[in-house]
PyMOL Python script that loads the backbone (N, CA, C, O; Angstrom):
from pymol import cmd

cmd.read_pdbstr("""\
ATOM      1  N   UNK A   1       0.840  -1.172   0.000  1.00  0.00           N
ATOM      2  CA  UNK A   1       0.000   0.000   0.000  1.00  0.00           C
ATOM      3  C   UNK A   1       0.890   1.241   0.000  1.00  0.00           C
ATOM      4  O   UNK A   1       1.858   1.281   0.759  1.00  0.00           O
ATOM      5  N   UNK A   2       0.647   2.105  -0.698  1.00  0.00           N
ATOM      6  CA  UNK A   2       1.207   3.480  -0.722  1.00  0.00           C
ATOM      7  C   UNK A   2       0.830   4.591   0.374  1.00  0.00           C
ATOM      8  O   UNK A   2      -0.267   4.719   0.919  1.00  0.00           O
ATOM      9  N   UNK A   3       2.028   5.395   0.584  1.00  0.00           N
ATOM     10  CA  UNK A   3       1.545   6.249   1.727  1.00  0.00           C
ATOM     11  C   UNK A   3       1.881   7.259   1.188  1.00  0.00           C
ATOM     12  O   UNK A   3       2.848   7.659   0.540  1.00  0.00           O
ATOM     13  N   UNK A   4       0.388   7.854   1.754  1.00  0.00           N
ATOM     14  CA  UNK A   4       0.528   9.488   1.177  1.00  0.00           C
ATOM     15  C   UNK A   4       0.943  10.298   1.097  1.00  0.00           C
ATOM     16  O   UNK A   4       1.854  10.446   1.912  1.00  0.00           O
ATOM     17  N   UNK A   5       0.695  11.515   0.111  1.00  0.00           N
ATOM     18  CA  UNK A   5       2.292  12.679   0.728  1.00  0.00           C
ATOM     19  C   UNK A   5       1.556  13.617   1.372  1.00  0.00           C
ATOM     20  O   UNK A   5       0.475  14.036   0.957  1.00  0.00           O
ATOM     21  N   UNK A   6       2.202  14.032   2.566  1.00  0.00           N
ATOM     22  CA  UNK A   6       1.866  14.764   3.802  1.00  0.00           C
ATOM     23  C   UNK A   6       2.663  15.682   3.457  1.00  0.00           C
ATOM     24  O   UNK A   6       2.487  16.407   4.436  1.00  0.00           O
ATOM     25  N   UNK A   7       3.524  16.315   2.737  1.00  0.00           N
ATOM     26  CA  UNK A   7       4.055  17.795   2.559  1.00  0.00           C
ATOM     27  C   UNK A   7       3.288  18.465   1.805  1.00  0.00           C
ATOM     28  O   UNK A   7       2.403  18.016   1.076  1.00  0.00           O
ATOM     29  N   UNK A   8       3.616  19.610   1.962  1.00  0.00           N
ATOM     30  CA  UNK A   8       3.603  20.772   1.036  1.00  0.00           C
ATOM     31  C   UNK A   8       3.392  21.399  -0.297  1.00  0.00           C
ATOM     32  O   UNK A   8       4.461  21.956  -0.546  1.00  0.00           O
ATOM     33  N   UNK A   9       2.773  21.548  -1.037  1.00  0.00           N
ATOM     34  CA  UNK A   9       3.721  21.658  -2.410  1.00  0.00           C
ATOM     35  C   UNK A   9       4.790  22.700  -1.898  1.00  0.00           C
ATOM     36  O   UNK A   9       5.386  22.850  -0.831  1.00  0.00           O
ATOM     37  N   UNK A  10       4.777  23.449  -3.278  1.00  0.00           N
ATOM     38  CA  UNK A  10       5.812  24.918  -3.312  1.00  0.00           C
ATOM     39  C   UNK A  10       5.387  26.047  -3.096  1.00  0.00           C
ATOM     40  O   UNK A  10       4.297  26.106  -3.665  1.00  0.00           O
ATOM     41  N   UNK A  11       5.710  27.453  -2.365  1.00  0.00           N
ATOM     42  CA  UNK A  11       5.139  28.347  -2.484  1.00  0.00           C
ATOM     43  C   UNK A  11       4.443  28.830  -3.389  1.00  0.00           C
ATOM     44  O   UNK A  11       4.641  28.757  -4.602  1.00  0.00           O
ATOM     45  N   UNK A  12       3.250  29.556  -2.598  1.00  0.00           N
ATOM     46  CA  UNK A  12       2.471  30.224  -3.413  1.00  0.00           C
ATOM     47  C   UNK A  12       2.937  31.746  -3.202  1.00  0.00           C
ATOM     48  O   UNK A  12       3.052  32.445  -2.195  1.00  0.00           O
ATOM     49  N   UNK A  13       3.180  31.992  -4.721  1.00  0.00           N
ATOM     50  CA  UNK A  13       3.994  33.845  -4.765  1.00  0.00           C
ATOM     51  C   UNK A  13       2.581  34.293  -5.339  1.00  0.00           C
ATOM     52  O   UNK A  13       2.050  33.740  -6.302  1.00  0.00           O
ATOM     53  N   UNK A  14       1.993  35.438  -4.584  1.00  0.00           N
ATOM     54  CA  UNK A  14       0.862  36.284  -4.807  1.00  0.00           C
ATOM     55  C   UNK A  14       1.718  37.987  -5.037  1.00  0.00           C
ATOM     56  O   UNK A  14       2.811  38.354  -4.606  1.00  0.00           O
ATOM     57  N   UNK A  15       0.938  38.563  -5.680  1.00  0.00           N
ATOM     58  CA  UNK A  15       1.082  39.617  -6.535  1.00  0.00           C
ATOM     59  C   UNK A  15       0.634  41.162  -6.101  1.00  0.00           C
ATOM     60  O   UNK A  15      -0.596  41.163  -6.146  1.00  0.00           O
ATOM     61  N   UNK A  16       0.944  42.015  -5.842  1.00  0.00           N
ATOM     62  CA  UNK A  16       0.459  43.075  -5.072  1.00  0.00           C
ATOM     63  C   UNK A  16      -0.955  43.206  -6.083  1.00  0.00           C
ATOM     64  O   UNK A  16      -1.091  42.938  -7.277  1.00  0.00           O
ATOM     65  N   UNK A  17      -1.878  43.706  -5.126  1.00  0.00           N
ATOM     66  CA  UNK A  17      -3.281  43.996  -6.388  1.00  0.00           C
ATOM     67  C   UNK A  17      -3.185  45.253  -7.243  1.00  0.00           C
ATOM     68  O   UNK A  17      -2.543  46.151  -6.697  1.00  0.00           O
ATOM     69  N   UNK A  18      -3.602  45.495  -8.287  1.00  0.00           N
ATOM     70  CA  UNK A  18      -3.202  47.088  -8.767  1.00  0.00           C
ATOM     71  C   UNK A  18      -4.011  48.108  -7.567  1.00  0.00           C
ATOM     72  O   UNK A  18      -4.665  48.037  -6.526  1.00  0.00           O
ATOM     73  N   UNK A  19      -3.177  49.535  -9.007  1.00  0.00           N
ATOM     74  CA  UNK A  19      -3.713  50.302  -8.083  1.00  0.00           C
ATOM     75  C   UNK A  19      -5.195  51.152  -8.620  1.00  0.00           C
ATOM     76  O   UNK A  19      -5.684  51.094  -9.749  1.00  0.00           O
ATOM     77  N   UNK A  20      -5.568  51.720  -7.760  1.00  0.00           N
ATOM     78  CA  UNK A  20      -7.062  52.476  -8.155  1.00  0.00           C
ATOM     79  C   UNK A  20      -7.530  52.597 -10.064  1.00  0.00           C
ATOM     80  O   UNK A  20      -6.888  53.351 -10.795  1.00  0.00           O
ATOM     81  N   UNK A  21      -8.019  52.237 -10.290  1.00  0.00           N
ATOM     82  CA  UNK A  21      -8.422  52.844 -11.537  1.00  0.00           C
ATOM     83  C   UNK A  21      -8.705  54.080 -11.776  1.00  0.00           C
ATOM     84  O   UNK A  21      -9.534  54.476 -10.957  1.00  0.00           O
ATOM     85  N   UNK A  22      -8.450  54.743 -12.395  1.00  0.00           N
ATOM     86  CA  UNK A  22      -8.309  56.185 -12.535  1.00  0.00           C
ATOM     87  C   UNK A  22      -9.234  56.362 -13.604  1.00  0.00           C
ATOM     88  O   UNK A  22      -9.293  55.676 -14.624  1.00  0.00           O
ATOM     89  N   UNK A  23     -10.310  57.813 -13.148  1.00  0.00           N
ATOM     90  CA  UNK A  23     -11.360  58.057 -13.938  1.00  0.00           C
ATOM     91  C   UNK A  23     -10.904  58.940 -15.100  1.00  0.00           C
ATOM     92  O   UNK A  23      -9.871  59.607 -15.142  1.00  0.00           O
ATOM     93  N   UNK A  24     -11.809  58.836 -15.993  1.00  0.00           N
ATOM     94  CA  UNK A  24     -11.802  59.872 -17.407  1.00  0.00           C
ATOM     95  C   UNK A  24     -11.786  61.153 -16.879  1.00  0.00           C
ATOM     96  O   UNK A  24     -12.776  61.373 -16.182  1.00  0.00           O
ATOM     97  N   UNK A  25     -11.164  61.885 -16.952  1.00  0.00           N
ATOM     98  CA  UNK A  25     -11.377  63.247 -16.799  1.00  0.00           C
ATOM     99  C   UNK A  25     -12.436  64.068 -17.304  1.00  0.00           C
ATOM    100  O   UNK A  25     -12.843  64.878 -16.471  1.00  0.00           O
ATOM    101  N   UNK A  26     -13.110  64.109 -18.630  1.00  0.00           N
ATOM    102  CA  UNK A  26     -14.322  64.789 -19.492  1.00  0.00           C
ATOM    103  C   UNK A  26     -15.129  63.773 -18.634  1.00  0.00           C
ATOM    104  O   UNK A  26     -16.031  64.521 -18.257  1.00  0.00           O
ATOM    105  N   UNK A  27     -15.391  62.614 -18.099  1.00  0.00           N
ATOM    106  CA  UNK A  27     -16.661  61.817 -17.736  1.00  0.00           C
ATOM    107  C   UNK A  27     -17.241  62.289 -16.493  1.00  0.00           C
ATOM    108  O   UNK A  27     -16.602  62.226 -15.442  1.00  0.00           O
ATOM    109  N   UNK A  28     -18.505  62.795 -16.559  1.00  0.00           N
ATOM    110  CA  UNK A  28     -19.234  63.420 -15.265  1.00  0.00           C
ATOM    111  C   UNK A  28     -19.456  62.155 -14.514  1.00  0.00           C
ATOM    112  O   UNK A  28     -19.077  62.331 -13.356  1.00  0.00           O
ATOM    113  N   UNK A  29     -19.986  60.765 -14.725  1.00  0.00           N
ATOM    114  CA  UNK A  29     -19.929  59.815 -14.191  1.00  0.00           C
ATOM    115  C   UNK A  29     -18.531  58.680 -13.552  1.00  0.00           C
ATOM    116  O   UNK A  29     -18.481  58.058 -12.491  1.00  0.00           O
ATOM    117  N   UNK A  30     -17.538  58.754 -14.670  1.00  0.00           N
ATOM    118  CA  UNK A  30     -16.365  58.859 -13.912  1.00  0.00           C
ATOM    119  C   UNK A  30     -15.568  59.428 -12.446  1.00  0.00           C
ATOM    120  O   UNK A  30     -14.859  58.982 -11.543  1.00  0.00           O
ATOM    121  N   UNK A  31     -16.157  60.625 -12.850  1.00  0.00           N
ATOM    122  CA  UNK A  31     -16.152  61.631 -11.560  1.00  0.00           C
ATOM    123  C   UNK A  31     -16.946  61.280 -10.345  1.00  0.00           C
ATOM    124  O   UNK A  31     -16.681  61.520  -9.167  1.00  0.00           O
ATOM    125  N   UNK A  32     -17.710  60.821 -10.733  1.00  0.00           N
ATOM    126  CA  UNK A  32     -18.694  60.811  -9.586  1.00  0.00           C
ATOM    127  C   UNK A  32     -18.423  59.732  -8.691  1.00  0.00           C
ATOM    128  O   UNK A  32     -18.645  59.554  -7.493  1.00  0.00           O
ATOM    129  N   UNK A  33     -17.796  58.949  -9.738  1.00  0.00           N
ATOM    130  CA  UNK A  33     -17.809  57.737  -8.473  1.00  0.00           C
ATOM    131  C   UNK A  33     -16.556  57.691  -7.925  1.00  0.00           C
ATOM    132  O   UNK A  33     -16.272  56.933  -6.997  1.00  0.00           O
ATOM    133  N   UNK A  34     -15.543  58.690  -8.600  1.00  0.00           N
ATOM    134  CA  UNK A  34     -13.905  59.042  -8.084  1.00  0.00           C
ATOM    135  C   UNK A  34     -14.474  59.999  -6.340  1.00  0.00           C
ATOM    136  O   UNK A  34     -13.933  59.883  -5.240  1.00  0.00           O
ATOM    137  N   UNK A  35     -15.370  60.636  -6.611  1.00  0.00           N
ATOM    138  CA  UNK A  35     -15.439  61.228  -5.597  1.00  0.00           C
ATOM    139  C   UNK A  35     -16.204  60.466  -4.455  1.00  0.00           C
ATOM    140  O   UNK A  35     -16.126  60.943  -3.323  1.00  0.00           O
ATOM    141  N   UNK A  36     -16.823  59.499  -4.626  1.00  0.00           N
ATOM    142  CA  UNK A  36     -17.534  58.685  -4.056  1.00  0.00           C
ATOM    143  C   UNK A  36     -16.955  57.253  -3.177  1.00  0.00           C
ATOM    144  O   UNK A  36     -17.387  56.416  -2.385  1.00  0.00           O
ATOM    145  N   UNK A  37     -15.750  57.588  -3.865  1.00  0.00           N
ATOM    146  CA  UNK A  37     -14.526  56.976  -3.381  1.00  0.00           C
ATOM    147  C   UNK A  37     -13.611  57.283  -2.282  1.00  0.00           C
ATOM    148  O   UNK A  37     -13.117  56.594  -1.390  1.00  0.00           O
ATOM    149  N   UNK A  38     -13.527  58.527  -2.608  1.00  0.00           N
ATOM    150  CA  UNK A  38     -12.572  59.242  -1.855  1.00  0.00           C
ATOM    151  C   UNK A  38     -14.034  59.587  -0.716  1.00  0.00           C
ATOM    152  O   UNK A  38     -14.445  58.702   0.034  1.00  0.00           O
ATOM    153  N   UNK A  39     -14.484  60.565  -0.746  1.00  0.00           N
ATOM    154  CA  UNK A  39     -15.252  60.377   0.692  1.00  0.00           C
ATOM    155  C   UNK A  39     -15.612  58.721   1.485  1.00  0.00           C
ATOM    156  O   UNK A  39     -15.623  58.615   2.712  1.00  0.00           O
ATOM    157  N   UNK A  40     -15.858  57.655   0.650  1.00  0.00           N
ATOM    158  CA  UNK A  40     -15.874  56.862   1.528  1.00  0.00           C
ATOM    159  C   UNK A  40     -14.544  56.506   2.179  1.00  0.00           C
ATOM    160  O   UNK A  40     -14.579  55.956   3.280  1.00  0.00           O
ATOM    161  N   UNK A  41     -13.532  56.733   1.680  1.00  0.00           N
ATOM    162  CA  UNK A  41     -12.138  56.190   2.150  1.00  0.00           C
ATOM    163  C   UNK A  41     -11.953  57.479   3.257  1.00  0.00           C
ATOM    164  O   UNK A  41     -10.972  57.402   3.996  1.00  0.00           O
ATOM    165  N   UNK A  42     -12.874  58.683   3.405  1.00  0.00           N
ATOM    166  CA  UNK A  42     -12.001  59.758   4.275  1.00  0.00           C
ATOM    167  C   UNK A  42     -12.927  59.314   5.443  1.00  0.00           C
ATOM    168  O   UNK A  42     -12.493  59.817   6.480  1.00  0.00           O
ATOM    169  N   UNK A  43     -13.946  58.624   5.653  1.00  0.00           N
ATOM    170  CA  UNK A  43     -14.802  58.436   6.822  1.00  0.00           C
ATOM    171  C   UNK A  43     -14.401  57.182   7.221  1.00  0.00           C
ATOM    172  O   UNK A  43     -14.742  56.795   8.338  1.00  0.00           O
ATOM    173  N   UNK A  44     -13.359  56.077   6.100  1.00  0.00           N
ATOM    174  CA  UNK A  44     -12.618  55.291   6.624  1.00  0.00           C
ATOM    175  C   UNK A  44     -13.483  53.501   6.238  1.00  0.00           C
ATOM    176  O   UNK A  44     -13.209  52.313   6.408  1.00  0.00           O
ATOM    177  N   UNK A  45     -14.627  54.346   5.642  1.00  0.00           N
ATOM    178  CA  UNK A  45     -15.572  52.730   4.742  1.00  0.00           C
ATOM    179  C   UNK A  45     -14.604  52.075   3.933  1.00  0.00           C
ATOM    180  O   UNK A  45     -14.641  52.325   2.728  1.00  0.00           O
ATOM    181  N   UNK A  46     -13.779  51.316   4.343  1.00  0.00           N
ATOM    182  CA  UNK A  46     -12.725  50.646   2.882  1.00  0.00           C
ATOM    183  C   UNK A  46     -13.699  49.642   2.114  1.00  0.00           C
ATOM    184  O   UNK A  46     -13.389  49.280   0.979  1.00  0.00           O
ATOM    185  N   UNK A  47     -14.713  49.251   2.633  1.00  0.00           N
ATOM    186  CA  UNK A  47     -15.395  48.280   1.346  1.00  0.00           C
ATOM    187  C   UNK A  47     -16.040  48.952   0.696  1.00  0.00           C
ATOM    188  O   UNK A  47     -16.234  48.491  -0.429  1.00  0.00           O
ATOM    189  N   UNK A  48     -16.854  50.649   1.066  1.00  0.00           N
ATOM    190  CA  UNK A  48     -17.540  50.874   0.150  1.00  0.00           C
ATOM    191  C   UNK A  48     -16.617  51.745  -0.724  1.00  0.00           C
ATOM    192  O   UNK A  48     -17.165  52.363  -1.637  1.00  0.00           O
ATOM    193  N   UNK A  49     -15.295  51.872  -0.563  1.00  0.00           N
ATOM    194  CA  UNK A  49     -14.195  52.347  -1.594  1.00  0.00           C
ATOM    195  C   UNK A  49     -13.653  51.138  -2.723  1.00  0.00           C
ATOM    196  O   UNK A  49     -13.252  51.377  -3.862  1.00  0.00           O
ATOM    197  N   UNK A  50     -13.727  50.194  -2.273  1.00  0.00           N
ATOM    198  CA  UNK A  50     -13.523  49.331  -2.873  1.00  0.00           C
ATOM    199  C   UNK A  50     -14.851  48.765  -3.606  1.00  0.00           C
ATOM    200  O   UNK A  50     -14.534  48.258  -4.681  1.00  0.00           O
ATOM    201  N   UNK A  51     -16.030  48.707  -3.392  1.00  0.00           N
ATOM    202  CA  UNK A  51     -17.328  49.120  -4.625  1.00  0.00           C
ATOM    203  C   UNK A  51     -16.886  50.181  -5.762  1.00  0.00           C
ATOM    204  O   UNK A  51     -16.706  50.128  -6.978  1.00  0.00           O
ATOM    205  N   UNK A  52     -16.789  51.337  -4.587  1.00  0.00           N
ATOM    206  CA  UNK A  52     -16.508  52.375  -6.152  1.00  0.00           C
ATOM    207  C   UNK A  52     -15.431  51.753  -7.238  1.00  0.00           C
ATOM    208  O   UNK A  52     -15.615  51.835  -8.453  1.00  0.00           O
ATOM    209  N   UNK A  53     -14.010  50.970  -6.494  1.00  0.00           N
ATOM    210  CA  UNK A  53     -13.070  50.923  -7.050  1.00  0.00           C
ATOM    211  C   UNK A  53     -14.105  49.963  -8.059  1.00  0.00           C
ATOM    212  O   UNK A  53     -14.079  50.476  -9.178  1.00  0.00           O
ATOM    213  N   UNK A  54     -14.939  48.838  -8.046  1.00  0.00           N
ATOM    214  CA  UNK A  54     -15.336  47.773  -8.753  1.00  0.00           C
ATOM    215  C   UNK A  54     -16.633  48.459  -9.840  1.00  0.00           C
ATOM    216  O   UNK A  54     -16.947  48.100 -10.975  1.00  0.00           O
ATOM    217  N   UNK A  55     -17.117  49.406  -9.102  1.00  0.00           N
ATOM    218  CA  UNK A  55     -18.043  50.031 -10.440  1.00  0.00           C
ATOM    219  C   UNK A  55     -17.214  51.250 -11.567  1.00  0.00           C
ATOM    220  O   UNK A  55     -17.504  51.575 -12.719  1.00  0.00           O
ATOM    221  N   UNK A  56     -16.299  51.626 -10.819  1.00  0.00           N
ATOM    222  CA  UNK A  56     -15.593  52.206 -11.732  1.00  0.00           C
ATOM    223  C   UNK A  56     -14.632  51.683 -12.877  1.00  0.00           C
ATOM    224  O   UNK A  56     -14.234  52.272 -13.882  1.00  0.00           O
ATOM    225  N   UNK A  57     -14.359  50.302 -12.392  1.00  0.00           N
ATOM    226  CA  UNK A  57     -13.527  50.278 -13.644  1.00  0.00           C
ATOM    227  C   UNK A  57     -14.518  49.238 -14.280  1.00  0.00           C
ATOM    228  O   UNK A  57     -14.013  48.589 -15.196  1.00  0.00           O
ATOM    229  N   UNK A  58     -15.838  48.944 -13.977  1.00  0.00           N
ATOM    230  CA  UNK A  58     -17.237  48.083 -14.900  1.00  0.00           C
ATOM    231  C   UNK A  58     -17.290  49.122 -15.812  1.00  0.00           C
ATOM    232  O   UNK A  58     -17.711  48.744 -16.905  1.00  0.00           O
ATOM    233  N   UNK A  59     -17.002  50.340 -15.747  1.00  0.00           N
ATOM    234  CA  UNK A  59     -17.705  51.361 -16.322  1.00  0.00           C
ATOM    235  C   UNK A  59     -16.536  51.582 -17.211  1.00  0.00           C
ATOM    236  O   UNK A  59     -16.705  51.635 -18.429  1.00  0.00           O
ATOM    237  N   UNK A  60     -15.106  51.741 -16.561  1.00  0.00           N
ATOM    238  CA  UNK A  60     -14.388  51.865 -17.567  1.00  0.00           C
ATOM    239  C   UNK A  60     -14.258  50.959 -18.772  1.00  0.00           C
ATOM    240  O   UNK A  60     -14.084  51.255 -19.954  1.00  0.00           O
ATOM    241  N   UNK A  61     -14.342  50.183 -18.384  1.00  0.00           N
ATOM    242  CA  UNK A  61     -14.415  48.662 -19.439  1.00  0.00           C
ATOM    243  C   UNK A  61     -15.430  48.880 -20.690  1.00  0.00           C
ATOM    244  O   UNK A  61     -15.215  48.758 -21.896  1.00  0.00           O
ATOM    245  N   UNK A  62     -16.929  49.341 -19.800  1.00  0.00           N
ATOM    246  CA  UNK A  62     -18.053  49.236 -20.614  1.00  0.00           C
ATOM    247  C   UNK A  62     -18.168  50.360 -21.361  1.00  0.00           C
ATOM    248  O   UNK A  62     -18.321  50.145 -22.564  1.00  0.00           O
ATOM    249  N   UNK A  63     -18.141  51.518 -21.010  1.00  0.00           N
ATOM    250  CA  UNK A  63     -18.027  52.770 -21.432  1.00  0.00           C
ATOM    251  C   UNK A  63     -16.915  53.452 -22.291  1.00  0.00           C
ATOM    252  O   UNK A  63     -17.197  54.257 -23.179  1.00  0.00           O
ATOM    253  N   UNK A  64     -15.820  53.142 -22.026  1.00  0.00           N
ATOM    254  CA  UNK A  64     -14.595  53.608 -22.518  1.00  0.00           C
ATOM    255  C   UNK A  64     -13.431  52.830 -23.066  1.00  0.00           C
ATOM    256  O   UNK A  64     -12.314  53.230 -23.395  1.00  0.00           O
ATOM    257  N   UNK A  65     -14.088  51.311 -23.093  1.00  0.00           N
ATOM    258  CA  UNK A  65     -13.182  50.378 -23.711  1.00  0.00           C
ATOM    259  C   UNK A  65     -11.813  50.209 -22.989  1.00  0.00           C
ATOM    260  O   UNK A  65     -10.789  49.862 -23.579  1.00  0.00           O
ATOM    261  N   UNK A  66     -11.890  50.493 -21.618  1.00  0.00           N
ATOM    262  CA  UNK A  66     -10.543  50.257 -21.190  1.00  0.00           C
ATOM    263  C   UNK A  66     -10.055  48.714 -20.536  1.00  0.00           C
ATOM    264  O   UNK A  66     -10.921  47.920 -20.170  1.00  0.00           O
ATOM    265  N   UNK A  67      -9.149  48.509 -20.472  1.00  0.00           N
ATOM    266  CA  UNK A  67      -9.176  46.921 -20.162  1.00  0.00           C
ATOM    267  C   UNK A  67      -8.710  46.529 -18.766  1.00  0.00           C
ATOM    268  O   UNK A  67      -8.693  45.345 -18.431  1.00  0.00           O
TER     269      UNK A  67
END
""", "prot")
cmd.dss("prot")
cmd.show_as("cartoon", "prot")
cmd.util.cbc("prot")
cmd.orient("prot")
């Protein structure tokens, strides 16, 4: 009978996450949610900064073809 392997594999190397997506400048909706960002991050909400971060770049994608 074979005995199992009880180690490890190899490290797992993880990747810093990027950084903020950065809005269109001409986009009034861009804007909006840049600012919607930043006040939630100044009252210290990091998940609802991190929404904005996730609808903003849905929008960049969808809206502005960015990747």
């Amino acid at each position: 009978m074979r005995t199992p392997k009880t180690t490890m594999a190899g490290p797992v190397n993880l990747t810093l996450p990027e950084g903020d997506p950065n809005p269109v400048a001409s986009c009034r909706q861009c804007l909006g949610v840049a600012v919607a960002r930043a006040n939630a991050r100044s009252v210290g909400d990091y998940s609802k900064a991190t929404d904005a971060n996730v609808v903003l770049g849905t929008h960049l994608r969808e809206d502005h073809g960015a990747e």
